[in-house]
C-alpha positions, -999 to +999 in steps of 0.1 A: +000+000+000+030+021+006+038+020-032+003+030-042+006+058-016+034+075-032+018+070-065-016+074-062-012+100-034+020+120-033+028+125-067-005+129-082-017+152-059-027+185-081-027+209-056+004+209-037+004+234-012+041+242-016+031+252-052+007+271-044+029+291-019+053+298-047+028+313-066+009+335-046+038+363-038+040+373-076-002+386-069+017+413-043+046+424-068+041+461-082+030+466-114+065+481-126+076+466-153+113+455-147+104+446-109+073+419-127+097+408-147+124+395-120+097+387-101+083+363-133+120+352-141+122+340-104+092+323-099+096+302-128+130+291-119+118+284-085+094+264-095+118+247-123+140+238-093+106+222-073+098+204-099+131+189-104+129+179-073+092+158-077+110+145-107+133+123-083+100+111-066+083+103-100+117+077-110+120+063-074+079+058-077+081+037-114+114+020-106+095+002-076+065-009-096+087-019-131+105-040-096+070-061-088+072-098-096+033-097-103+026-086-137-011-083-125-002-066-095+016-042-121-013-039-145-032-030-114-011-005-102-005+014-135-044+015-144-051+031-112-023+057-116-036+064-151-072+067-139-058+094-112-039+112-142-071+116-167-091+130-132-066+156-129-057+162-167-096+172-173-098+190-148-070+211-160-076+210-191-108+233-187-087+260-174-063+261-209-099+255-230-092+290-242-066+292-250-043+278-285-013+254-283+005+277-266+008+299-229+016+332-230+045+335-213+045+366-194+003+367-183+013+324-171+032+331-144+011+362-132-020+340-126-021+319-098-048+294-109-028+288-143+004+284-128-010+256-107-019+243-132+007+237-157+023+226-129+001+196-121+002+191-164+040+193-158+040+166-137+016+143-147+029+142-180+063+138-169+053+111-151+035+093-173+063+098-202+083+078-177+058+048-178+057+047-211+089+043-215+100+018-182+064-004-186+054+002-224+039-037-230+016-028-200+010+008-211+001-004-245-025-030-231-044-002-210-041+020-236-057+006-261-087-007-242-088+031-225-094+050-259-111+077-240-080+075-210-058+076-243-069+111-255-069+130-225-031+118-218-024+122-255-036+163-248-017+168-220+016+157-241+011+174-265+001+208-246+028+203-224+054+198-256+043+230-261+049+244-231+081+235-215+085+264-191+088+239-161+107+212-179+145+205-177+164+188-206+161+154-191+126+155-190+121+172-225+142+143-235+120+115-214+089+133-232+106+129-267+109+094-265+067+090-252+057+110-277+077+085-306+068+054-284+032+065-286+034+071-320+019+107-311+041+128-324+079+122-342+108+145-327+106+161-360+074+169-357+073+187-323+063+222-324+085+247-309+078+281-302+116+296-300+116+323-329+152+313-334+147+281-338+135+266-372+101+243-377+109+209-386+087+200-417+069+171-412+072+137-430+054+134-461+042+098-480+066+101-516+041+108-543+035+081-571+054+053-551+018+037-531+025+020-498+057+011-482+082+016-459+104+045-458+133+060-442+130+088-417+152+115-425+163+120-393+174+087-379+187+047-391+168+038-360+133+045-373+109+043-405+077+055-415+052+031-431+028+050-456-007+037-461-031+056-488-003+086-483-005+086-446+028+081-427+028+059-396+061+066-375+078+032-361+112+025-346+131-008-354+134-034-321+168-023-302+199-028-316+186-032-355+182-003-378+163+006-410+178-003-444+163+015-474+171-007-501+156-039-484+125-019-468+131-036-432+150-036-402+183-053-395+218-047-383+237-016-379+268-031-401+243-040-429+217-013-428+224+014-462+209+042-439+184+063-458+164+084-473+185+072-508+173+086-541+155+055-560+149+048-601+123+032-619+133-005-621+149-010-657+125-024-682+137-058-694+107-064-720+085-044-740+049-051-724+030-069-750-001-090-754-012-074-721-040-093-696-071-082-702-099-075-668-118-101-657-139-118-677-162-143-654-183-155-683-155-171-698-133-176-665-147-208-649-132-231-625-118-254-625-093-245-647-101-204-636-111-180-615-111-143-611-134-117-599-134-079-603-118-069-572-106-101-557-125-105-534-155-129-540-156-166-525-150-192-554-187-210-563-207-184-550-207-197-514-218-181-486-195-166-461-209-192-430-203-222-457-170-212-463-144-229-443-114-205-428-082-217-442-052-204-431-021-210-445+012-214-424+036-208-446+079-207-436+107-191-460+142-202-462+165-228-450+154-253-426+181-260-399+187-267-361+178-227-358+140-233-364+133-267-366+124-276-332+101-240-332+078-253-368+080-287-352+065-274-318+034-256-340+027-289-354+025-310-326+001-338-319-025-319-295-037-295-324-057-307-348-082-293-377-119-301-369-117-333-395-094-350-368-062-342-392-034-327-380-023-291-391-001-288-423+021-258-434+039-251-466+079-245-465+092-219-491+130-236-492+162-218-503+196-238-502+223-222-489+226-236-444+197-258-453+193-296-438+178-318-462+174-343-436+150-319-419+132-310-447+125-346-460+108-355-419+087-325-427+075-334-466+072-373-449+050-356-419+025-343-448+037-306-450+044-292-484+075-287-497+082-254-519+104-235-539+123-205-529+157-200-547+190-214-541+212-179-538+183-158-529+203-131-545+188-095-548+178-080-579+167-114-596+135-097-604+152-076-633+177-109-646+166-132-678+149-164-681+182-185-679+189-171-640+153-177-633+158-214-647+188-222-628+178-206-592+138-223-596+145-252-615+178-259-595+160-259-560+136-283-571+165-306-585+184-301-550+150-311-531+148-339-550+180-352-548+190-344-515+155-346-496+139-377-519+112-355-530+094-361-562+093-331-582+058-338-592+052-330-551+068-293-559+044-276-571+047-237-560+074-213-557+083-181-541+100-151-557+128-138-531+121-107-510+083-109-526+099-094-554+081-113-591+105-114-618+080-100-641+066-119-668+104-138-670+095-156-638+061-162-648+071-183-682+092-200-659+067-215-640+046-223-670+069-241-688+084-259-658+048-274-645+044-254-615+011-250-607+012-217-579+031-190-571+031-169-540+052-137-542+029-112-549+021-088-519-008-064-515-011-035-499-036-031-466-071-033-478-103-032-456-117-067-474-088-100-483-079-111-517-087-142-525-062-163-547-069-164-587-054-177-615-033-150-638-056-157-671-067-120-667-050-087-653-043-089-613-074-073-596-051-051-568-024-028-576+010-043-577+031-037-544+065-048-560+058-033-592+075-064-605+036-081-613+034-099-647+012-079-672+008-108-699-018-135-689-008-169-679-037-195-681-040-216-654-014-200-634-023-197-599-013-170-575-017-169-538-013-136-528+004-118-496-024-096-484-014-070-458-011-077-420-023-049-399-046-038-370-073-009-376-052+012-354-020+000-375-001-002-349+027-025-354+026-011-390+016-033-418+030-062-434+033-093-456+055-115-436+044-112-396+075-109-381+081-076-403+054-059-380+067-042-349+055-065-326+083-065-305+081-047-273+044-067-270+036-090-246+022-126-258-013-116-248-010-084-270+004-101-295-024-128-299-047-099-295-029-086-324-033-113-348-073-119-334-081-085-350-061-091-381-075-129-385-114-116-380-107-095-408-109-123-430-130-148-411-158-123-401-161-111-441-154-132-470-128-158-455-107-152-481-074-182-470-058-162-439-019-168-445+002-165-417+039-160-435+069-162-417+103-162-413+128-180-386+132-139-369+094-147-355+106-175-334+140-159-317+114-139-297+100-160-268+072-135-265+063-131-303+062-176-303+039-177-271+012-148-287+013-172-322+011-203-298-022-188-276-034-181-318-033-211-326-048-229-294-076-201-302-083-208-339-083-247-336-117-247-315-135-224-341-157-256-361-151-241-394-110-230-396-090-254-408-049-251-412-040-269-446-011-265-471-014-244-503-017-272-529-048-282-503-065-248-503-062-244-540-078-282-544-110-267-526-110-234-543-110-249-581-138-273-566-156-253-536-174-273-511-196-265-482-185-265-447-208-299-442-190-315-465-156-314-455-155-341-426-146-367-457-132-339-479-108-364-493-080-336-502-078-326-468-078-361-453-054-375-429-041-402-460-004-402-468+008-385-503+013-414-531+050-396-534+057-401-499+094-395-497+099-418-468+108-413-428+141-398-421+169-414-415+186-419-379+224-410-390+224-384-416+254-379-436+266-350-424+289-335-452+315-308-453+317-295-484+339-266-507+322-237-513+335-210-530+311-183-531+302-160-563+328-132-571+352-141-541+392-157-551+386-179-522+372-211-512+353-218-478+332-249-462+301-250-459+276-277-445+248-297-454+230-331-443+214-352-462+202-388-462+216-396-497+253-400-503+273-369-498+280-346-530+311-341-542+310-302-539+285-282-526+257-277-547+253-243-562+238-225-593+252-247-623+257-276-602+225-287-587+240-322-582+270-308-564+292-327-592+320-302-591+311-296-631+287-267-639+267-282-664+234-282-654+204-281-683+171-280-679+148-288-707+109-282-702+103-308-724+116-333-695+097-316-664 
């Protein structure tokens, strides 16, 4: 109770007496000029020093309750603090009603009653600022169920950021930092009154390049995210920082700081034959499927006949880094409401992969994809030979080195959601891939549903890398935009892009409730969940996914199934009824079964001499098959030694 004392009591008490005593001499001061002055000047810094002074209070006060063992005990704590706060704030507030964003100086400290006040303001917001800061996960959680709570503290910032008589630099610092943790207002953005000092303009979206990330001029350590030409400030976690060539945040050593001047991605092919719109009289499953926007459920289905898919899907190399994590989403206890476990599909690249890994998870029943085997940057804008040899030359390495049949690879993913165009797209056709999955969308208030590329794409093209020439039968699963309606977090097409964080796993399930019911409580267009190894590094990010899941698997009508499954419904749609003997989604082994894996991989240490260097290094790689005699790279899918690969489409 002593804590709450000091808290509740002590330090939100707006009418300290010893305030009030420094205020009330200046009433008694004569009306000379130069005397009021000195008088003003000396009040003010009296009352700088006393608030310094509270300021010790305030950090002693937090530091105690960020020290409780009791995370409930904190939540209490901090919601009845904030519940004191918004008493106080409103009642101030009334006094300042009149007045604009900022005091005048001189007529402030000659009134009593608004002296007090911007005192109490002072010090409120101070000490909230430092809550925000020392308890944000538990700030956040109130915050966002307190809208009301939210706005009055969100005033009293900002009034007080423009009115820092009482405030010493620590403190203006302290409020800084809230203000940017709150997404309230950037340190760019703060007004200042000082004539001498010059108005930061504020960020603007770039015109003519839609939604995306971008740099913030001021600092590596943050971006903005801009959504229909509105900018949303966020800071990278701690430690990484923003890199503007990759859009996302990473380490310091690697991060090409921004804002850099961009160019129109080089046109590698005159646009002919273009896609034409939709055309649903002549589009008609199974073979296709569009709609105008994207969004209407394939066979007219209602949205409660519709089952929710979702589709856990992983990107890059399987290895001892993430395998225990996927293999902990799939375990036994969660099942689909047919009885069958949950499936995933696994976007592979080569380079740290084990093969033995990823032939127990194509034997378990997940699906095994294609990413690339360099994931090199820039691929989008190369020819139809590199396309061949980093597509064609991970499925030959699957199937070599995992035993998977390459009529079981059926879908690919373009690195860094970046489409080569219509290159990659001929690819896939002549090669007999069946899906891609590289094509992110932008936030939208209703889901795209996949559709086959007979017709012109029914969004606008994120990447701007979309094919423009129609591919019949061509199936893309798109990457619609994660985000909440407050968008915090940001938006994003993998999750663990979102600035999830500094959230706790409660939040964070909270988090992807509102984004899933954006799909499941409108057209239940497939809700994929895309991901890469980062998510899993982050104990609190992995428990929020894991309460997700426990969540979504007692709903009667979501069911977690590969992509090659949810396209098998969508070209022949059936009702929710129908699908406890939906043979597609059936427990029953694949006919291609690769087989179990095997107890004793080969573990094989192989040369490597990576592209453009003049030396050679070792890399890695188990396998249940015989080791290679190199390690297999571009050229040299069978790790030969001898770059001779060639692919012929006539032999897929």
């Amino acid at each position: 109770m002593h804590l709450l004392f000091i808290c509740g009591v002590l330090l939100l008490n707006a009418d300290r007496a010893c305030v009030q005593e420094a205020t009330e001499h200046i009433e008694n001061e004569p009306i000379n000029n130069s005397n009021n002055e000195t008088a003003i000047f000396e009040k003010q810094q009296h009352l700088k020093k006393l608030f310094q002074s509270f300021r010790r209070e305030h950090l002693y006060a937090v530091q105690n309750i960020k020290n409780l063992q009791s995370y409930e005990r904190k939540y209490e704590m901090i919601v009845k603090i904030i519940d004191q706060m918004v008493k106080i704030i409103t009642g101030k507030q009334k006094i300042f009603q009149d007045f604009e964003d900022y005091l005048d100086h001189d007529n402030l400290f000659s009134d009593v009653k608004q002296t007090d006040s911007l005192f109490a303001l002072s010090e409120n917001t101070a000490l909230f600022s430092d809550i925000v800061l020392q308890i944000p996960d538990i700030t956040r959680r109130i915050l966002k169920k307190q809208k009301s709570s939210f706005d009055s503290l969100k005033w009293s910032m900002i009034f007080i950021n423009n009115n820092r008589y009482l405030l010493d630099q620590p403190t203006i610092e302290i409020l800084d930092l809230a203000l940017q943790e709150l997404n309230i207002i950037s340190l760019n953005c703060q007004k200042v009154k000082k004539e001498d000092e010059k108005k930061d303009e504020e960020f603007t979206c770039p015109e003519g390049q839609g939604n995306g990330n971008f740099a913030d001029p001021a600092t590596c350590r943050r971006f903005y995210q801009c959504v229909d030409g509105y900018p949303y400030l966020n800071r990278c976690p701690s430690g990484l920082h923003f890199d503007d060539i990759s859009k996302f945040c990473t380490f310091k050593n690697e991060a090409r700081c921004g804002p850099i001047p961009t160019t129109p991605a080089p046109v590698t092919e005159t646009p002919t034959d273009l896609a034409e719109r939709c055309d649903t009289s002549t589009c008609q499953l199974p073979y296709c499927f569009c709609s105008r926007d994207g969004t209407i459920i394939p066979g007219g289905l209602a949205p409660e006949d519709t089952p929710q898919m979702i589709l856990l899907t992983f990107d890059g190399a399987i290895n001892h880094n993430n395998f225990d994590h996927y293999q902990k989403i799939f375990n036994s206890d969660r099942l689909n409401p047919n009885n069958c476990p949950l499936k995933g599909t696994f976007f592979i690249s080569h380079e740290y992969c084990n093969y033995n890994m990823v032939q127990s998870l194509a034997h378990d029943g997940h699906e095994i994809a294609t990413e690339t085997i360099s994931l090199q940057k820039g691929l989008e804008d190369k020819g139809y030979e590199e396309w061949v040899g980093e597509m064609i030359g991970m499925r030959e390495i699957l199937r070599r080195f995992s035993n998977i049949s390459i009529n079981e690879i059926s879908g690919m993913r373009a690195p860094y959601l970046k489409p080569g165009r219509n290159t990659q797209y001929k690819v896939i056709e002549d090669f007999g891939y069946i899906y891609d999955s590289s094509i992110g969308i932008s936030p939208l208030k209703t889901p795209i549903w996949p559709y086959t590329l007979d017709h012109k794409i029914p969004h606008e093209c994120k990447a701007g890398t979309c094919p423009t020439k129609s591919f019949p039968g061509v199936w893309e699963i798109p990457l619609n935009a994660h985000y909440v309606e407050t968008y915090e977090g940001g938006h994003c097409p993998y999750l663990d892009q979102c600035v999830l964080h500094n959230h706790d796993p409660e939040e964070v399930f909270e988090w992807l409730q509102e984004d899933f019911n954006r799909y499941y409580l409108q057209n239940r267009a497939p809700y994929m969940m895309p991901f890469h190894t980062n998510w899993f590094q982050i104990k609190e990010l992995e428990r929020g996914l894991a309460k997700f899941l426990d969540w979504t698997i007692t709903l009667p009508d979501v069911y977690f199934v590969t992509a090659t499954q949810a396209l098998r419904w969508i070209t022949d749609p059936k009702p929710l009824k129908a699908l406890n003997n939906y043979e597609p989604w059936s427990c029953k082994k694949v006919e291609n079964d690769p087989g179990p894996p095997c107890n004793n991989a080969n573990k094989c240490a192989l040369d490597f001499k990576p592209a453009d260097a003049n030396f050679t290094t070792t890399r890695y790689m188990e396998t249940c098959v015989e080791c290679p005699n190199k390690y297999p790279w571009l050229g040299d899918a069978k790790g030969s030694g001898i770059i001779n690969d060639n692919y012929d489409p006539e032999k897929k």
